[in-house]
N, C-alpha and C positions, 0 to 999 in steps of 0.2 A: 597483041594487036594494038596497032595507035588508036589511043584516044580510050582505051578503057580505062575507069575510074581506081584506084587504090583499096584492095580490102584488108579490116584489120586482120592482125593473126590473134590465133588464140582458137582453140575449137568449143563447139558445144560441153565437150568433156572437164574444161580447165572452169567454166560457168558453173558445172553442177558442180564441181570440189568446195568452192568458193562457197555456193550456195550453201552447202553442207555445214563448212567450217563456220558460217554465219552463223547457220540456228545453231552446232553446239557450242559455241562460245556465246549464247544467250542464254540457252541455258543453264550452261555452268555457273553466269556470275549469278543467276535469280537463284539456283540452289546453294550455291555456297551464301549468297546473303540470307537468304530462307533458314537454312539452319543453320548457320551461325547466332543469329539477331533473335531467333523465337524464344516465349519466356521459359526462364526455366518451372520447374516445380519446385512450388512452393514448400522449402524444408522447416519445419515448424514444429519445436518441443513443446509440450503442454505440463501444468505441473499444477498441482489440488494442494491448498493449505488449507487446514480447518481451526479458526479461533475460538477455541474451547474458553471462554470469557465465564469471569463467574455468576452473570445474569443471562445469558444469552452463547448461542454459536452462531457463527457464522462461515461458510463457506468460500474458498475467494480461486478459482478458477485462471489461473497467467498463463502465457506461452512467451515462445520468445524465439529468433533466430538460432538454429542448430549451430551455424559460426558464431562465436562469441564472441564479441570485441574487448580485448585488452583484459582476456581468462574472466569475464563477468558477462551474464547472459545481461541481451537487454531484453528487460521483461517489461510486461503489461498485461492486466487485466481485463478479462473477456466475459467475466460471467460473476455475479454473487449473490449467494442462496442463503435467505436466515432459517435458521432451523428454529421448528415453532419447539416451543417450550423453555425453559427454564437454563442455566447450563447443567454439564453433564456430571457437576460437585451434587447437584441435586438430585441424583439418580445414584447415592451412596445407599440406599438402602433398599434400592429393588433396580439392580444394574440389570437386571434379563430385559428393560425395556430399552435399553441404549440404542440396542441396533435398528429398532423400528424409530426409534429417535433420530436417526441420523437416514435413514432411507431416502425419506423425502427428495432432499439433495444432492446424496450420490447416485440417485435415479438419474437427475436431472443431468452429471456429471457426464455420465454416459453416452445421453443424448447431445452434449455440446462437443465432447471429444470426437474425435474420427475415431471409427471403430478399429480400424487395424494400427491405431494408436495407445489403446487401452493398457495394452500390456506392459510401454514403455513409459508409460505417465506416473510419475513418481507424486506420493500419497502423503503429507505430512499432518499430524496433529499435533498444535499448540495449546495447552493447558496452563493458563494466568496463575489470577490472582484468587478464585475461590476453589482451586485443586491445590494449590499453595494452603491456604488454611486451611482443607480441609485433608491433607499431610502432615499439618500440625496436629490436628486432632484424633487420627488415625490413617496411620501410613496405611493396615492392612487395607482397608475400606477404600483408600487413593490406590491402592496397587490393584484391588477388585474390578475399580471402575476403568481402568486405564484398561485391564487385560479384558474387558467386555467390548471397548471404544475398539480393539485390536482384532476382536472377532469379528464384528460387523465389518471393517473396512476389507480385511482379509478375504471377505465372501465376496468381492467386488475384482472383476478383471484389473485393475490397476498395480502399479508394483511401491505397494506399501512399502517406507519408510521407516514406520515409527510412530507413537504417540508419545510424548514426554510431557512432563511437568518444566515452562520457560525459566529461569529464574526474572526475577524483576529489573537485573542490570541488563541479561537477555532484549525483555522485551523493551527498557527503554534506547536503547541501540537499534534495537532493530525498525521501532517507529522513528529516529533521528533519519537512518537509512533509507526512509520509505519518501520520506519527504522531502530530503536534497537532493532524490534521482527526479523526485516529479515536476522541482523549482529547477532541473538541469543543473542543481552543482557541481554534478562530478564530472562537467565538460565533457559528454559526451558527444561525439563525434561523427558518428558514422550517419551517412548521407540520406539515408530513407527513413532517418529516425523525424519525422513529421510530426508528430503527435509534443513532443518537446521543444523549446525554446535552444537554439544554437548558439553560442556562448563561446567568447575570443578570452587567451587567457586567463590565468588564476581565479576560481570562484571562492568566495568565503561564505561557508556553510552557515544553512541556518540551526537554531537552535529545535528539541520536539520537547511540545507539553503532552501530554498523555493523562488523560483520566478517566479511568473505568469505577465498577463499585465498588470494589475490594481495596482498589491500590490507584498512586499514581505517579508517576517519572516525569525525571523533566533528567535531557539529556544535550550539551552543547562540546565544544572544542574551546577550551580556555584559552585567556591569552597564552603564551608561551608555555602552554600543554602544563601550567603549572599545578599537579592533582596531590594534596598533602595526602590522601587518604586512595594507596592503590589498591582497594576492595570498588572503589568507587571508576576505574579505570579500566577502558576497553581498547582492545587494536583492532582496526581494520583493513584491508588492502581492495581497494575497487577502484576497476579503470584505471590500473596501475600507478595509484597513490595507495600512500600511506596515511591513515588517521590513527588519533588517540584522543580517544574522550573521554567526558567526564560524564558518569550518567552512577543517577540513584533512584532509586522504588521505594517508595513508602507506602507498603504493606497496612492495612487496615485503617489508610487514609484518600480511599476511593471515596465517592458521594454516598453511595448506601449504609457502607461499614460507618463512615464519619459520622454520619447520621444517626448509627447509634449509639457513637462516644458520645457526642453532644448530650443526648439524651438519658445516659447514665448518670452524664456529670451533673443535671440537670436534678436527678430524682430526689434529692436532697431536699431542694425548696420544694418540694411537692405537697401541698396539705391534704392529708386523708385521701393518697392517692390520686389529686386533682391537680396538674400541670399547667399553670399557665405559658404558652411557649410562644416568642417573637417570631419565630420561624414561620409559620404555619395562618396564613390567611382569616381577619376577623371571624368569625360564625364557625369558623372549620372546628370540628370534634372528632373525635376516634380515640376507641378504648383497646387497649392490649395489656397480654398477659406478658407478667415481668419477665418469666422464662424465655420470652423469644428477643431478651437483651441477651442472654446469656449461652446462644448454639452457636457462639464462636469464640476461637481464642482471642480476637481482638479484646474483648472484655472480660478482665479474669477475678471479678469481685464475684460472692456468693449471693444469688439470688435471695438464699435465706435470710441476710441480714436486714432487707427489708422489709419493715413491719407490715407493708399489705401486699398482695398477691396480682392484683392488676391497677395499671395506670390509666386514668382519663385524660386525653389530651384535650385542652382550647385555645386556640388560637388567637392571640394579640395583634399579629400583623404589623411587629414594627423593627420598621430595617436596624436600625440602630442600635436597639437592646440586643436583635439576633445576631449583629457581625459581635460585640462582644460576651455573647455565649460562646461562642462558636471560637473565639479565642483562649477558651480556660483549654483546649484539647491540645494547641500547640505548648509546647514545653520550649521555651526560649530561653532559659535561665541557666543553660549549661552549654559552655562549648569549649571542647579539648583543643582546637583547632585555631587557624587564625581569623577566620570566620566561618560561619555555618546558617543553615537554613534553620531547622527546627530539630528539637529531639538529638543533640549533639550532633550532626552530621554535617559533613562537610561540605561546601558549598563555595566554586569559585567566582569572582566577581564575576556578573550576567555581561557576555557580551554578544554584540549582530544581534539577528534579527532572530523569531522563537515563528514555529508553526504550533499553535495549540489544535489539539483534534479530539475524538472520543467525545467522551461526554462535555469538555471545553467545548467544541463546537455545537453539539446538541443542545445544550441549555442556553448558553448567548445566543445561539439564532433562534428558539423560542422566542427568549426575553429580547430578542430584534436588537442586539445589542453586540453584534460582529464590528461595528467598525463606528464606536462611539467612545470619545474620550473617555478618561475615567472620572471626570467630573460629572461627567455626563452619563454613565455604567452608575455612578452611586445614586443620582436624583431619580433616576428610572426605575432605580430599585427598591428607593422607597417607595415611590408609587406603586407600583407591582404590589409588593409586600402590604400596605395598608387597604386594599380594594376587598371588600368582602369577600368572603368566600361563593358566595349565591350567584354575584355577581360572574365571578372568573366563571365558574361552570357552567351561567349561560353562556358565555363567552367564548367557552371552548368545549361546545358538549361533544367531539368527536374525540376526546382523550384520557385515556383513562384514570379514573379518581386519584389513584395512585401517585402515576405520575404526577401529574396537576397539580397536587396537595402538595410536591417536596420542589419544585420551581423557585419559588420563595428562598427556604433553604439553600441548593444547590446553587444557586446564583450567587447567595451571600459566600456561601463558603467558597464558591471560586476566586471571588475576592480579595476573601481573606486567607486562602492559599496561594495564590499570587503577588499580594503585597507582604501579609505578614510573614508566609514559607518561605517565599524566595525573592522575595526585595523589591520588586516591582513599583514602580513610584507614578507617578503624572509623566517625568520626563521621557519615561520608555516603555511606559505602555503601550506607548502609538507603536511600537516594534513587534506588537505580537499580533499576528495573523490569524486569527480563528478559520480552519477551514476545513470541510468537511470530506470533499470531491476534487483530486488535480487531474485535470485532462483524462478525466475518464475512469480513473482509478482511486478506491478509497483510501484517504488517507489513515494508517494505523500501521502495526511491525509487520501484518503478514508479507507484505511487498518485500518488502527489507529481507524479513526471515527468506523469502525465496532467492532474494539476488544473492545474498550470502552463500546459500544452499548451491545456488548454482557455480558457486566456483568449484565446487567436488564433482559437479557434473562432467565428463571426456566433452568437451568440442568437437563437435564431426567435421572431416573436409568438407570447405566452402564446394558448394555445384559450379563447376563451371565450362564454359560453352563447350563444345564437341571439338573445335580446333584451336589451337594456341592462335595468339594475338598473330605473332610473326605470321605464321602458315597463315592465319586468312588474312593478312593485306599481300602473303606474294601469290596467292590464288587471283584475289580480286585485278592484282596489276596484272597478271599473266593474261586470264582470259581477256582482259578488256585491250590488251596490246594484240593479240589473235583479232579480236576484232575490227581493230584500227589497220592491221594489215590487211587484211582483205578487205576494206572500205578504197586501200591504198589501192592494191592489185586491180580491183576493179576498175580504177579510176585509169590506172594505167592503161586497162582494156580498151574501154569505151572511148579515151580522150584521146590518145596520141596512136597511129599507124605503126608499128614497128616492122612489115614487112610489105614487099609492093610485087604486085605482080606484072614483069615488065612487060608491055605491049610488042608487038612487031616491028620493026624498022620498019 
């Protein structure tokens, strides 16, 4: 009929397809983004070192990404338990208490592990510097307490390892190790490592001082890997480099053992059992039986040759006479080599920078003395060293007699184990770091020991998303071109006539 208006084509029926086709290409791209993009689960190894130290244990709890980057776990520290008592050298003669020794903390272990991780959490014990001497004195008695330390960890869900006895080239590699992952030397890389400093080309490793009471290490990378004495020589491979360093232990020249070199050598000048010692704070006194110079191999003179039975200590308090006691213990006077430290040992020129830790760090941040010249480390330490004794114990009545009384001591003989042992001068002192804690984690071998350990560990396949890269960008463009066609088709609907109903002539 003339004069009726134009209707589109297209029926109700071609509206609802459209319709259709709209919502499922909405929701296709929300679910393929949905699960694609959500996080994965977190895969995460845990792993228990215990520092069987010969005054102390300590516990140190790491985990680390199941994908390893470049065959080395990156690890870090989550958790660290000191076991109360003594260490476990001290439990030679009534080892049935070991396991209740070490409870405390593999209770706690427990509790910080995921449970249905227990089984795969790998159990390691490291035994220093007083299960070393106390192997020298009787192996059977160090194989007693090790097979007691085996029973106890054994009774715990975990999958034990091992206890051994470190050697001292061991542990001072493995503190070198512990402290160029925490300063980022080994250029570590991978993207969500936060916790570390990110680091563009070649790092040059720092050096590690180490000092416990038994023994102490000092471990670096010479120049031109030059090492005359390869007893003193270590390889490493982490984060697919190569190292070789130089690292030595000296055995019965921790703070406690030294302590009672000095003191031997000492007994000589003694009048009628009466010791006057620079070491040891004005007013300070304390009497002991000469027998307890003599329950280690450190000291191998006969207690009987001295004409009395116990020593009286008094304190003089003065720096200067006790850094020259404290040097009749080094033996400087022989070396096969083209240089050496002390005690004939070999020793390559100090280069870079040194991280001191252990008891280094423990007694300089006492003495407030982490990041003070060494003109400045000797004036402070006379003063320390001459202050009565009455005085410091008001001064410090929260710690124990003990300790407090050998401060004086341990200060000087850091001293003079770092300038007289190992060369240390005014020029490069400023080079050694005292530090106790890097980002979280303590600084000492157990770290080291674990990253090492973890190269023996299998790398599980990385997690990854539910679809390949490819396959979810051609899902994302597929549905989202469905949807651009029918945004089209509609358009075509609504906008232009494509058919006309002709009227009547």
């Amino acid at each position: 009929m003339e004069g009726t208006k134009p209707k589109r084509c297209g029926s109700k029926n071609i509206l609802v397809i459209l319709g259709f086709l709209f919502f499922l290409a909405v929701i296709a791209l929300i679910t393929v983004a949905l699960t694609q993009n959500k996080p994965l689960p977190e895969n995460v190894k845990y792993g228990i070192v215990l520092d069987a130290g010969s005054s102390h244990t300590n516990m140190y709890i790491y985990n680390w990404p199941a994908e390893k980057e470049n065959d080395t776990g990156v690890v870090h520290q989550v958790e660290m338990c000191k076991v109360q008592g003594p260490g476990i050298s001290g439990y030679a003669q009534n080892v049935e208490d070991v396991g209740f020794y070490l409870n405390q903390c593999m209770d706690k272990a427990q509790q910080v592990i995921p449970k249905e991780q227990h089984h795969q959490t790998p159990v390691y014990l490291g035994a220093t510097a007083g299960m070393r001497l106390l192997r020298m004195e009787s192996s059977i008695l160090a194989d007693k307490v090790l097979e007691a330390v085996k029973q106890s960890l054994t009774s715990y869900p975990f999958d034990f390892q091992g206890a051994r006895i470190i050697t001292g080239q061991e542990e001072g590699a493995y503190g070198w190790i512990t402290i160029n992952y925490l300063l980022g030397k080994f250029n570590q890389t991978v993207s969500w490592l936060r916790f570390l400093p990110r680091r563009e080309g070649p790092q040059e490793t720092s050096g590690a001082l180490d000092l416990g009471g038994a023994s102490t290490q000092i471990t670096f990378v010479p120049l031109n890997d030059q090492i005359e004495s390869q007893g003193n020589s270590l390889h490493f491979r982490l984060y697919g480099k190569s190292y070789d360093v130089y690292t030595h232990s000296f055995l019965c020249y921790g703070k406690d053992q030294a302590l009672r070199l000095k003191l031997v050598s000492n007994i000589q000048d003694a009048e009628n059992g009466l010791l006057r010692d620079p070491c040891f704070h004005p007013g300070y006194e304390k009497d002991m039986n000469i027998s307890e110079f003599f329950n280690t191999p450190c000291i191998t003179k006969d207690e009987k040759s001295f004409p009395f039975r116990r020593l009286q200590i008094q304190g003089t308090g003065n720096y200067s006479a006790c850094l020259q006691s404290i040097q009749n213990i080094f033996n400087t006077t022989y070396c096969p080599y083209s240089r050496c430290s002390f005690n004939g040992v070999f020793l390559p020129f100090l280069r870079g920078d040194f991280g001191a830790f252990s008891a280094f760090y423990f007694v300089m941040d006492f003495l407030n003395l982490t990041d003070s010249s060494l003109e400045s480390v000797m004036t402070k330490m006379q003063t320390f060293c001459s202050q009565p004794w009455d005085e410091v114990k008001a001064r410090f009545p929260n710690i124990k007699v003990k300790y407090l009384s050998e401060y004086c001591f341990s200060g000087t003989y850091i001293l003079a184990l770092l300038q007289l042992g190992y060369g240390f001068t005014e020029d490069n002192w400023k080079n050694i770091q005292f530090m106790g804690k890097i980002s979280g984690s303590d600084a000492g071998w157990t770290l080291g020991y674990m990253l090492n350990l973890t190269n023996m560990i299998p790398a599980e396949q990385p997690l990854y998303p539910p679809l390949s890269h490819s396959t979810y960008i051609f899902l994302m463009v597929l549905f989202s071109l469905v949807l651009a066609a029918v945004f089209f088709i509609g358009w075509l609907l609504f906008q232009k006539p494509s058919c006309l109903q002709k009227g009547a002539v």
